[in-house]
C-alpha positions, 0 to 999 in steps of 0.5 A: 472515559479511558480510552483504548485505540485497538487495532485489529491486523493480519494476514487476509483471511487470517479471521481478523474481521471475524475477530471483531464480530465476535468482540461487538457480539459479546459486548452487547455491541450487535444482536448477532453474530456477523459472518464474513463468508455469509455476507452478514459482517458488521465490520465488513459493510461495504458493497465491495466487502461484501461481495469479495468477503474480505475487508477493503477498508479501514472501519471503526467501532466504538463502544463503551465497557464501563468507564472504558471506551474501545475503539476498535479499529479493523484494517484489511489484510491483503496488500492491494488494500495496503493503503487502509491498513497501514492508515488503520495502524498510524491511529491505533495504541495498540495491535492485536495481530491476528495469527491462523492456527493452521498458517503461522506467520505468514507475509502481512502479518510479518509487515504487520509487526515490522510496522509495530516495532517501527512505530514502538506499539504494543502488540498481542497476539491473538491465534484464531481458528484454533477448533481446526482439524490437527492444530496443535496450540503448542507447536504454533505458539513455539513456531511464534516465538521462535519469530517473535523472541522470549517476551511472547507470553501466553494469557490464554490457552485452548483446552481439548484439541482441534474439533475438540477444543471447549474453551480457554483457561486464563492463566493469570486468573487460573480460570476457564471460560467456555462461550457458555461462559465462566467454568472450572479448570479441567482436571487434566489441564492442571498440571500443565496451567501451573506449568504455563504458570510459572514460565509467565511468572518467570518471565515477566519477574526478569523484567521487574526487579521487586518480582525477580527478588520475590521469585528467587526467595521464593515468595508468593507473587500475587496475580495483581502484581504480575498483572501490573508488571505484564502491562508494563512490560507490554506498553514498553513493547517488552512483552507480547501477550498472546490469546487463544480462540476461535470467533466463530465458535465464540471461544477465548472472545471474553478474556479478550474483552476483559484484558481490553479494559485491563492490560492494553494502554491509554493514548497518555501511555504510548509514545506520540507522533513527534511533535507532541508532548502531550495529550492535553492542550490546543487540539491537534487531529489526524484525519486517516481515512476520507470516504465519499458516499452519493447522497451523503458526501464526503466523511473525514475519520479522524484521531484526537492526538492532542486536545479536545476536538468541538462541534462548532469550532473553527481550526487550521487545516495545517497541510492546506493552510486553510480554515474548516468549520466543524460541523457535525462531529460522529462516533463511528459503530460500523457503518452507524453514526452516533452524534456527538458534542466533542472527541476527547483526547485519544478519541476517534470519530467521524467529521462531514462536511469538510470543504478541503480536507482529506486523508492525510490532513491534520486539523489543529488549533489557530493557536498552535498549528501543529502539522503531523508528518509522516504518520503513514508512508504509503506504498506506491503503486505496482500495476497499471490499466487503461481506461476508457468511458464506455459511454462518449461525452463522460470524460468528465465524469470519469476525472471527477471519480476518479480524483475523489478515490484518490482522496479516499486512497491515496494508493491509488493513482491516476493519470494521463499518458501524453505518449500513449494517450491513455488515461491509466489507473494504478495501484497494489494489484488487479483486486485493488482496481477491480474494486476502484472500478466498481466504486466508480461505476456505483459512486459515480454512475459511469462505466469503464472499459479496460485496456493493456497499457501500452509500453513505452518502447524507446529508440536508438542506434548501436553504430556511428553514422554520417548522412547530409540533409539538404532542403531546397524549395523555390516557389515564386518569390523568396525559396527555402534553404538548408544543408546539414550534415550530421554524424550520430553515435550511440550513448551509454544507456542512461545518458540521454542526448548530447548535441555538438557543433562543429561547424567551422569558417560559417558555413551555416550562420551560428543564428541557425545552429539552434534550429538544427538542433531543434531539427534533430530533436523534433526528429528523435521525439518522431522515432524512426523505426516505429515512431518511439522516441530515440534516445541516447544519442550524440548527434553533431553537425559538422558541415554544410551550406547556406543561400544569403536570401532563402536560408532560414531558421525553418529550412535548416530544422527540415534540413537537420531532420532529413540528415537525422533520418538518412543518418538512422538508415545506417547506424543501426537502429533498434528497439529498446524496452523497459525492464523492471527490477521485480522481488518476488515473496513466496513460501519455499514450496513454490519457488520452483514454479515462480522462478519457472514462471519468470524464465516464461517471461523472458526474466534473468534471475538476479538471485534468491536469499531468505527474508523472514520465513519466504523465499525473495527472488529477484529478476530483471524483467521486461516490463510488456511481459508483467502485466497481470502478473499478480493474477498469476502469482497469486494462482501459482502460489495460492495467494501467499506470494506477493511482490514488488516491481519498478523501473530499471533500464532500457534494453534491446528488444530480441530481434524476432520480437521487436519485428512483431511490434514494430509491424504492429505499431505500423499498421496502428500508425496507418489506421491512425491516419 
């Protein structure tokens, strides 16, 4: 079979989902047409994407057109589910980037081409929804090229206008389709198909040069030769095809398909990963998405590089180290299995089963154990949440769940603050542990309340002081004794902690100078304003006493973190908390009311500049004032404005502030009792 790997990638809600329904349906794929907003999508199966009507996942649906099997490859468009999209496009050949007629390019879709440019994958461009009301196909496709450069081409273009809009004319084979099927080319289209025509002729002859010499002399260029330079020059990443349609109405769906099997590459014909040279010899797999499902249990998606992949054999899982006998091998059609003998090169399935792989793994042959690296580099996490098991006793429940989803998405992250003692959830946004909390509540069976994190609030002193601590206890027999004094100073922000001995003539034994430093460490972890942590300090001990019988390592600790309180009462200690270096992306319109929203929350604006076509602003803000802040960003901004955050410096708190959590944190110290 030849294969295409074809991934579908955009903007949320840009209609790739749709894109795909509308594909599965005119192949003869589905009996219907799926709908995302009325729940029906056969791309969008899960509980989550049902209800959220939206993708969430990676999914894949293969089918067979002839000798051509496409595996289509349909990723989320909102970065909370960034994870799926970026594994989607490590195993696709090439991207159909999917543009709204009414929007443009907007954030995803600009990622979405970063990334293809990065990896050198072939990419088409499809404009949906082009039956709107005032969508002008010309105005977007010259406001697309003029961000894409001069090798967008247009293969497809719509004629009538908005709700007007019947059908489209391939300008290669100077033919229309309606969803009625194959049709004339209008009248009044003539003209300008001829000129759209040409400017692709042109175009395309630039890169050939047998072509340029025929176009200068003026001879006849046949559809077959500008087809065969337009596919090379696609694969080379020289060219950008562009379509038009819309899904719903089923419009500009059948040249798609048709320029599936005809113009988009082979995995023989896109640059590997790059340990291989070929797509012949020992297997080499890329297992890209893990899904656990109760009763069914954990299901590895995978990509034949290399090699042909056999139900049966035994391989080398290469990142563990460890042997996985393959089992069941399945072709994916949505959320249907199909058994298989084997995955050719190129091939995309489904393996169960497996003991210890998960997304990320590569399997490979014994005898050449290729591991593939850096296929997909995540992003990491930008909020967290606390989580509390509703119900006592399902701690254990809730460390199970939630290690399985990390194997199902490694861009979300979970763990236990010693500090706070919080089990917190992380990921790329509130939407993304909405629906990791769902999953564990369907998945699992344990429920979860939420919590605010708390912040990690820090301690330290803005002046020098001196104090003595002095420990002495006499009980029958041997008694307790230590005398420290100690001088504390402040250190720059960043430095940490910095302990000096000065003592001279012995008056405390060398043998105890440890547990005086152990004294005033034990004291810093202790806090002293609101029991946080201090931290950039230099502490010295510069004098005091010892008892040859009761002095000991113990005494001399107590003594040393009496001398370190006494000492903090008059160095002026105070709050510190962390600040985050946050770049927010909006379109221009909303830059007044992000930059009005972050001065709310007590932000210094570092500056603004132009990336791409979004406003980025970038702020220092602390960090107890961004939570949830993606929920407000996206009301603010009508979900078009994203962002990213992470930790910057300590800084003190204002006064009238750090006195509110200071008092809070107290009381909670006191009931905790």
């Amino acid at each position: 079979m030849k294969i295409r790997n074809i991934a579908l990638a955009g903007h949320g809600s840009s209609g790739k989902t749709s894109l795909g329904d509308a594909l599965l349906f005119r192949a003869g794929v589905t009996n219907r047409l799926g709908k995302v907003d009325d729940g029906t999508s056969f791309l969008d199966f899960d509980e989550d994407e049902v209800n959220k009507r939206a993708s969430i996942n990676v999914k894949v649906a293969t089918f067979d057109r002839g000798e051509v099997r496409i595996n289509l490859i349909d990723t989320p468009g909102y970065l909370d589910f960034a994870g799926d999209m970026y594994s989607g496009l490590s195993v696709a050949d090439s991207i159909v980037v999917v543009v709204d007629a009414s929007s443009g390019m907007e954030f995803v879709t600009e990622k979405v081409v970063e990334y293809a440019g990065e990896r050198s994958l072939p990419r088409a461009f499809f404009i949906s929804k082009i039956n709107k009301e005032n969508v002008d196909f010309e105005k977007v496709y010259n406001e697309l090229k003029s961000d894409i450069g001069d090798g967008l081409l247009p293969i497809t273009i719509p004629f009538g206008k908005g709700p007007n809009v019947k059908g489209v004319i391939d300008i290669l084979q100077m033919k229309a389709f309606t969803p009625d099927g194959e049709t004339d080319v209008p009248d009044d289209m003539k003209q300008k198909v001829q000129e759209f025509r040409e400017k692709l002729v042109e175009a395309i002859a630039e890169s050939d040069e047998t072509l340029m010499e025929k176009f200068i002399n003026e001879e006849e260029i046949t559809g077959e030769e500008v087809q065969n330079a337009l596919s090379k020059g696609f694969k080379e990443g020289n060219v950008f095809p562009v379509f038009a349609g819309d899904s719903l109405s089923l419009i500009g769906i059948d040249p798609m398909l048709y320029y599936f099997e005809t113009l988009f590459p082979s995995p023989s014909e896109v640059k590997l990963p790059d340990d291989l040279k070929s797509v012949d010899g020992p297997v080499v797999a890329y297992v890209f998405k893990t899904v656990f499902e109760p009763h069914v249990g954990v299901m590895n998606l995978v990509r034949v590089f290399r090699g042909t992949l056999k139900s049966g054999e035994t391989l080398l899982n290469t990142t563990t180290g460890k042997e996985e006998k393959i089992n069941q091998v399945f072709l994916l059609k949505g959320k249907d299995r199909t058994d298989t003998k084997e995955l050719e090169p190129g091939s995309i399935g489904a393996l169960v089963k497996l003991k210890e792989t998960k997304t990320t793994h590569t399997l490979a042959s014994p005898s050449d154990p290729v591991k593939l690296e850096d296929l997909v580099k995540f992003p990491e996490p930008l909020i967290s949440v606390a989580i509390v098991p509703k119900s006592k006793g399902d701690e254990d429940k809730v460390s199970n769940g939630l290690a399985r989803l990390h194997d199902e998405d490694p861009t979300f992250h979970h763990t236990f603050d010693v500090e706070t003692k919080q089990t917190l959830i992380s990921g790329l946004g509130e939407q993304h542990l909405d629906v990791i909390i769902n999953r564990l509540k369907r998945k699992f069976g344990v429920e979860v309340d939420t919590e605010k994190p708390r912040i990690h609030y820090r301690e330290t002193i803005k002046a020098k002081a001196e104090a003595q601590g002095k420990y002495k206890k006499q009980t029958g027999g041997r008694g307790q004794y230590g005398d420290v004094y100690l001088r504390i100073e402040p250190l720059e922000r960043g430095k940490g902690f910095e302990f000096v001995d000065e003592i001279v003539g012995g008056v405390i034994p060398s043998k105890y100078i440890p547990s005086v430093e152990k004294g005033v460490k034990e004291a810093m972890e202790q806090g002293f304003l609101a029991g946080y942590p201090v931290i950039d300090l230099k502490a010295t001990v510069y004098y005091g006493s010892f008892h040859p019988v009761d002095s000991s390592d113990i005494a001399f600790k107590i003594a040393a973190s009496m001398a370190f309180k006494n000492a903090m009462e008059k160095a002026k200690p105070v709050l510190l908390e962390p600040i985050l270096e946050v770049e927010v992306f909006v379109p221009e319109e909303y830059m007044g009311d992000v930059i009005g929203d972050l001065n709310s929350r007590r932000g210094k604006i570092l500056g603004m500049d132009r990336v791409g076509k979004y406003q980025r602003v970038r702020a220092y803000v602390p960090e107890a004032e961004m939570y949830k802040y993606s929920n407000t960003l996206r009301s603010i901004t009508q979900g078009k404005g994203t962002f990213t955050q992470k930790f910057a410096f300590y800084e003190e708190v204002p006064h009238d502030i750090a006195e509110k959590i200071i008092a809070e944190r107290k009381k909670e110290m006191e009931e905790n009792k």
